[in-house]
N, C-alpha and C positions, 0 to 999 in steps of 0.2 A: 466582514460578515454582517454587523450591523446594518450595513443599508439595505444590502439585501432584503434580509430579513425584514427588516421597514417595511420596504416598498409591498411585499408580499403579507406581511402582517395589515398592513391599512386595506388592500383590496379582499384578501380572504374574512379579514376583520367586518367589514362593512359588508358582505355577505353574510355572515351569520348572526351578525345583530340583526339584519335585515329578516331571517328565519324567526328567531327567538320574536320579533313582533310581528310578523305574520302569524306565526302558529297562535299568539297572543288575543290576534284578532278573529282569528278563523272560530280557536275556542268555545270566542264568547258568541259568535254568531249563531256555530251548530248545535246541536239536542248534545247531549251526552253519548247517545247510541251513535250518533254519527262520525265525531268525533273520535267515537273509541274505532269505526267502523275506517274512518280516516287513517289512523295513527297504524291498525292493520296495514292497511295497502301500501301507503307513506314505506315504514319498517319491511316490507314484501320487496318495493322497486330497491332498498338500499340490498336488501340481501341479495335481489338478482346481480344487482352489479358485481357484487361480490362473487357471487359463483361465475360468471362472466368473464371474469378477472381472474377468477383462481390463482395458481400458483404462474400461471403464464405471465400475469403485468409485471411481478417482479422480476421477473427473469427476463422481460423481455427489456425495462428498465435496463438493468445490469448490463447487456449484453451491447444496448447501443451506448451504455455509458462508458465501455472499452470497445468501441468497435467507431474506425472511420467510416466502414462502408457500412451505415446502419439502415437506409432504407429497405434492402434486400431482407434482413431479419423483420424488418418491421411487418413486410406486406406480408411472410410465412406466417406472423402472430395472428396479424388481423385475419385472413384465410381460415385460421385455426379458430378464431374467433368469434366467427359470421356461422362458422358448420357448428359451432356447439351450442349457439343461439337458437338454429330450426331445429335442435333434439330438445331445447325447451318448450320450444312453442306448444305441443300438447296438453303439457301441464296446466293449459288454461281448462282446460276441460273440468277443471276440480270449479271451477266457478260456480257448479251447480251446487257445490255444498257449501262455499264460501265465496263471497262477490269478486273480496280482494287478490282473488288468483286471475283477476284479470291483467293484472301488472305484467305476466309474462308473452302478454302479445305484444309490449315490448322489448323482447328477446333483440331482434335481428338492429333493431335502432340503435340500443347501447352497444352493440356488439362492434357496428361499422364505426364509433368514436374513438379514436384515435389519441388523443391527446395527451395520451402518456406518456407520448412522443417524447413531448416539452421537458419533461422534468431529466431525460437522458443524455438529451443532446443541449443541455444547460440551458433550456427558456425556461425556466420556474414562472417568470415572470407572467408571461404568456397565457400557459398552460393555468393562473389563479384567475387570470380575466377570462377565460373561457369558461373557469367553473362560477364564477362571479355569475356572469349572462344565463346558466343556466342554475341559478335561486333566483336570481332578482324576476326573470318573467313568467315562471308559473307559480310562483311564491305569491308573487305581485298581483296578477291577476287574480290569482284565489280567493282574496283579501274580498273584492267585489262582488265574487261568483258564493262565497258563501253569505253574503249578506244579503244577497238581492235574487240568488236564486237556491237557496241550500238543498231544493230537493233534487240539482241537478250535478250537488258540487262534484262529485265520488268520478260521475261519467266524465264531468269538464276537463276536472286535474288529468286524470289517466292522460285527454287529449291536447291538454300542453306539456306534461311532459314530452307526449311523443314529437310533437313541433317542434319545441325547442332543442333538443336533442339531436332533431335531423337537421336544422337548421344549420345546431352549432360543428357539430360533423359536418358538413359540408366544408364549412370556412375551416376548421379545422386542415382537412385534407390540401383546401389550396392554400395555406401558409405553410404548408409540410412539400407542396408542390408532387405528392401523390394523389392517384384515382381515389376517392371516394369508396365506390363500390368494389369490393372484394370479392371474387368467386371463391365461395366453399370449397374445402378440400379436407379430404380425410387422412392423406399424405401428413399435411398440414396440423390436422386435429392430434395426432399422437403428438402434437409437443405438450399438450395436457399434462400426457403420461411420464412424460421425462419431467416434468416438473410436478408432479402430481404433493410432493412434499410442500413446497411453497402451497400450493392451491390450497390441502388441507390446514393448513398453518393459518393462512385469512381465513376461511369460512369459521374455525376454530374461536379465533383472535376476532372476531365479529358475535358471534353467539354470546359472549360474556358481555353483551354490549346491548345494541339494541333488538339483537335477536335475540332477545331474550322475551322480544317480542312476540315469537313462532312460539314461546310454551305459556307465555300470564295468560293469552287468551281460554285455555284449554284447563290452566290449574283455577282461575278466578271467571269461571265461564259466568257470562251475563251479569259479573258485576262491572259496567263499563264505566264507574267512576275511579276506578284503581286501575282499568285498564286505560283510562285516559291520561290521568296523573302519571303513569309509569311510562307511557308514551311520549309525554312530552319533556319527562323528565330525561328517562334515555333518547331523546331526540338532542336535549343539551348536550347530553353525555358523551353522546357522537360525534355532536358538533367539537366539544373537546377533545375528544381524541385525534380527529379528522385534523384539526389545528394541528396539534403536536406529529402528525404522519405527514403533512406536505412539510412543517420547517424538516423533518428530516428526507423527503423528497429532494428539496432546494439545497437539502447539505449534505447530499449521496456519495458525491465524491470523497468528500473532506471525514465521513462518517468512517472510511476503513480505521480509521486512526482511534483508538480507547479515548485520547486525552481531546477530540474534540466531540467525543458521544459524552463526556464527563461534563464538557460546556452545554449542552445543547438539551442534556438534564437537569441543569442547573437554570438555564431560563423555563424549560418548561415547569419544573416543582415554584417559580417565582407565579407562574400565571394559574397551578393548582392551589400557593395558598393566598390569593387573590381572593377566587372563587370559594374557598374553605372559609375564609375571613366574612366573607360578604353573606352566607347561608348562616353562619355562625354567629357573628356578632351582631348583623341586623336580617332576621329573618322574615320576619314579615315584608321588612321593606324592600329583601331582594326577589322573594315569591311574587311581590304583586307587580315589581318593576318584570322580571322576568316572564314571568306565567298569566299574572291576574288573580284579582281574588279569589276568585272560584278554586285555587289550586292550593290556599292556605291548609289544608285539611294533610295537604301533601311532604310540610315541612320536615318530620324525622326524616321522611323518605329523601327526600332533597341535600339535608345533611349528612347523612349516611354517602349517596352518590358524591357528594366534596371530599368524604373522605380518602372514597373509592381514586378517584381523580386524580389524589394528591400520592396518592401508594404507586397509581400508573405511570407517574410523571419518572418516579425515584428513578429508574432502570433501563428505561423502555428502549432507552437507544441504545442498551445492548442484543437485542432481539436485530433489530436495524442494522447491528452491526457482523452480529451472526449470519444474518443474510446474505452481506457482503464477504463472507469470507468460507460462503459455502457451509456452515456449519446445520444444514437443512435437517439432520434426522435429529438431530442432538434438540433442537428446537422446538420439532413434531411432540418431543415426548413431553417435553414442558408445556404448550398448549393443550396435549390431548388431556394431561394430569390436571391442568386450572380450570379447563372447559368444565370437565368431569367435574370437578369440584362446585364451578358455579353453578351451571345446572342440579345436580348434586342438593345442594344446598336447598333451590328454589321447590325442590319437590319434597326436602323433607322438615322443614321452617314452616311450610305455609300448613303441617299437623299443627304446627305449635304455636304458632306465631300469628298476631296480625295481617292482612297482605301487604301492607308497604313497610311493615321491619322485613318480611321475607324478599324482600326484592332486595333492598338495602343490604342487605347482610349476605346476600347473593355475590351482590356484585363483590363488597370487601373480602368476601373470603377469595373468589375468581381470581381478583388480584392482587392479594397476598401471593398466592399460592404462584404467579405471573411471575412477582414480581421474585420470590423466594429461586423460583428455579433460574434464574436469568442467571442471579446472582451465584448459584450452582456453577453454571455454565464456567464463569470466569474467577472461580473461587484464586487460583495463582497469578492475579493478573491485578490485586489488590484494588478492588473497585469501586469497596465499600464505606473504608474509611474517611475516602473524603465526603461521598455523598450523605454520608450520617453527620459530618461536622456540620455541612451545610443548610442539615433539616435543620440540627440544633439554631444555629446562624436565625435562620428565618424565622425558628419561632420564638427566639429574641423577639426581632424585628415586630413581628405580632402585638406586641406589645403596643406599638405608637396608634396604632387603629383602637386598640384597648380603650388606651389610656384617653384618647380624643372622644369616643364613646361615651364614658363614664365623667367625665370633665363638662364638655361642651355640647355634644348630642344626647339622645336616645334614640331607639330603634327608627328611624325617619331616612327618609330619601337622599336629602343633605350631607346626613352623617355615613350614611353609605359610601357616598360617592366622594366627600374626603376622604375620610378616613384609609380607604380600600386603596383612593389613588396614590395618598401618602403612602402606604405601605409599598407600593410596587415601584415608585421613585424611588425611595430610599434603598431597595431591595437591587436597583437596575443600576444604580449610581454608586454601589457599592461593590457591583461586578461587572460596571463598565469595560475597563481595561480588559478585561479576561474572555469577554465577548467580541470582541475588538481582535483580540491578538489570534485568535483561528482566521488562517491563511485558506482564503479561496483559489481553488484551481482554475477556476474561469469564475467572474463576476458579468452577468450581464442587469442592466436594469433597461432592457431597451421594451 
């Protein structure tokens, strides 16, 4: 399990650091208005995917994950995929009341990518370098485009995502050794419907997140310095979770099983109180290595989100694991009840509340409320006890970042990056063994 997970931690890893200091740069380049006008469109293209994806990726995952003859499913998804992409296309039309609905004239591009292939038919591997190439070159390139042209950034990005995208679909399709292009079909398009539980389960399980994006704009209209700071923050957020959704990608097989979703929560709560540690015990130092100064203002909000993180990690792969075993309605009710709760929250806080305790307190109520129903789900199936010993465990462990803190550093860069690292050594070298001893059904690292 380890290597695996290695080899896919270092490339998926060096992507979103790669993000975290782009977005870093872009920041400090753009106005504030632009920025926040960014982090709109940016949170727009992650939700199309998402609705794109619907409930059909995971299913169509599942299906080539028990299926020899998987190409034949595949090309149905993709078909189904391409035709629900041109009933988005129109939605650009809203452009005229907002810029960022120009994202959806990327409908038909993300639609023909393929590469969820990978994670079915055992290339996890693969399938991290594919999403690697597409941060590193319109990430990459933004970096320049906002500095050297900002009044043209908004139109630039839109036109490498769509490059790259097509690009990387293309290769895509010829290492799958399938057509590329998909002819639409509405035959095709009803597998929406028969998966319409899954579909609504992501859009749901995305909303508590960085779609949370689609309502600060409208509850904190025209203050784009909370809309920036919440942007970049839930851009981390994402980017954490997104981590914790491909190691359970890469361990889909192995995940039917309780006792390696018990592992596989137990690395991921190692890499939330990382992040808790690092917001927590040197804040400044982690805002400005993360974000930049300019985003100091944004610190409760920041910590609030570690904790949120840390509550997502507890359970998540029981969701992951309900998936695999069909448990889809039982699921729907727990995301529609957390969604409900986080949005919920965001519209009745921000009477009372500062805007970034309301966001913050959003997100921890969303997954409380995630995390409480999972744990419903499998209340006979004794879940919970080891993952509470283990919080207990770790925030021991908490301690050695502490104590090095208050000994040897203060709030500084150095002491960050001891400290934290010690933490997570000690933390990985203490469940070595037990990450180790999940049995892979197929291991590739090619």
């Amino acid at each position: 399990m380890i290597k695996r997970l290695l080899l896919i931690a270092i490339i998926l890893g060096l992507g979103q650091v790669f993000i975290v200091i782009s977005l870093k740069s872009i920041s400090s380049s753009l106005s504030t208005e632009t920025f926040s006008l960014f982090g709109q469109i940016e949170s727009g293209f992650q939700f199309l995917i998402i609705l794109i994806a619907a409930g059909i990726l995971s299913d169509a995952i599942r299906k080539i994950t028990h299926s020899k003859e998987w190409k034949s499913d595949y090309l149905k998804y993709q078909s189904a995929r391409v035709y629900f992409s041109l009933l988005l296309c129109p939605i650009t039309v809203l452009v005229l009341i907002n810029k960022s609905f120009l994202v959806f004239l990327l409908a038909p591009i993300l639609a023909l990518s393929g590469e969820y292939a990978f994670y079915g038919i055992g290339k996890p591997v693969t399938g991290a370098i594919i999403a690697f190439i597409r941060i590193i070159v319109p990430y990459g390139i933004s970096i320049f485009v906002a500095r050297f042209i900002p009044g043209y950034f908004v139109e630039v990005f839109l036109l490498l995502l769509l490059l790259t995208y097509f690009l990387t679909g293309i290769a895509v399709a010829a290492f799958l050794n399938i057509s590329y292009f998909i002819k639409p079909s509405y035959k095709n398009f009803r597998l929406y419907l028969s998966s319409l539980r899954l579909g609504l389960i992501n859009i749901l399980l995305y909303v508590q997140g960085l779609g949370l994006m689609i309502f600060i704009p409208l509850v904190f209209s025209g203050n784009y310095q909370v809309i920036s700071i919440a942007f970049i923050g839930l851009k981390l957020y994402a980017i954490y979770r997104g981590i914790i959704r491909i190691i359970h990608q890469a361990l889909v097989r192995e995940m039917k099983h309780l006792e390696a979703c018990l592992t596989v929560d137990k690395l991921s709560m190692i890499l939330g109180f990382a992040f808790l540690a690092s917001v927590m015990l040197f804040p400044n130092s982690a805002v400005k290595l993360l974000f930049g100064s300019q985003f100091l203002d944004g610190i409760p909000f920041f910590q609030m989100m570690a904790v949120a993180c840390l509550i997502f990690s507890f359970c998540f792969s029981l969701g992951t694991n309900a998936i695999l075993l069909s448990y889809d309605k039982k699921l729907l009710s727990v995301c529609i009840i957390s969604a409900v709760i986080c949005t919920g929250s965001l519209l009745i806080f921000s009477l009372l509340l500062p805007a970034l305790y309301t966001i913050g307190l959003s997100l921890i109520a969303g997954e409380t409320a995630l995390a409480t129903g999972l744990l419903f789900l499998y209340t006979g199936d004794d879940v919970i006890k080891k993952r509470v010993f283990f919080l207990i465990q770790n925030t021991i462990v908490l301690l050695a970042p502490l104590l090095l803190k208050l000994i040897f550093f203060a709030d500084t860069l150095t002491g960050l990056l001891v400290s934290v690292s010690c933490y997570a050594l000690i933390s990985l070298f203490i469940n070595l063994k037990e990450f180790n001893s999940v049995k892979l059904t197929q291991l590739d690292l090619s």
